[in-house]
C-alpha positions, 0 to 999 in steps of 0.5 A: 500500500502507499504511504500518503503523508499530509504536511502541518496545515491538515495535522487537525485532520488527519493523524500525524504519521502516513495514511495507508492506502491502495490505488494503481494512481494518485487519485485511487489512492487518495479516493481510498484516504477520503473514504476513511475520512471524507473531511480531508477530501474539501482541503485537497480537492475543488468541487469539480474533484480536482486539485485544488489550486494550492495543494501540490503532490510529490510521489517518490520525491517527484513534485507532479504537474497539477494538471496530471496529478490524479492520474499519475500512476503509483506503486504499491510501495509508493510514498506521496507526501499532499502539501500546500503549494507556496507562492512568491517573491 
């Protein structure tokens, strides 16, 4: 199973330490996460069920193009870290 950790901004939400989940892509596994805990989906996905413009996704220490996150495909032993994404100068 990935391991799909969440950075301080959503500690509230989610337990500290990896959220466990199966899924042959990023969004299967983060499907799996919100099925456990529904409340996370809203910070991470818009209501169209896209990232959301602030959150950005590394799988393996790969940062992921927003536009293709979802579909990214993972595997079992894979490591997703969900973050905020920062901006500025």
């Amino acid at each position: 199973m990935a391991e799909v950790h969440f950075t301080s901004w959503l500690r509230e939400l989610v337990p500290d330490g990896p959220v466990m989940a199966r899924g042959a892509t990023v969004g299967d596994a983060l499907a799996a996460v919100f099925a456990d805990k529904p409340h996370v989906r809203g910070y991470v996905l818009d209501e169209r069920g896209s990232l959301r413009k602030h959150v950005c996704v590394f799988a393996d220490g790969a940062r992921l193009p927003c536009d293709a996150t979802l579909g990214h495909p993972i595997s079992a032993e894979a490591k997703l870290y969900v973050m905020q994404a920062l901006s500025g100068g």
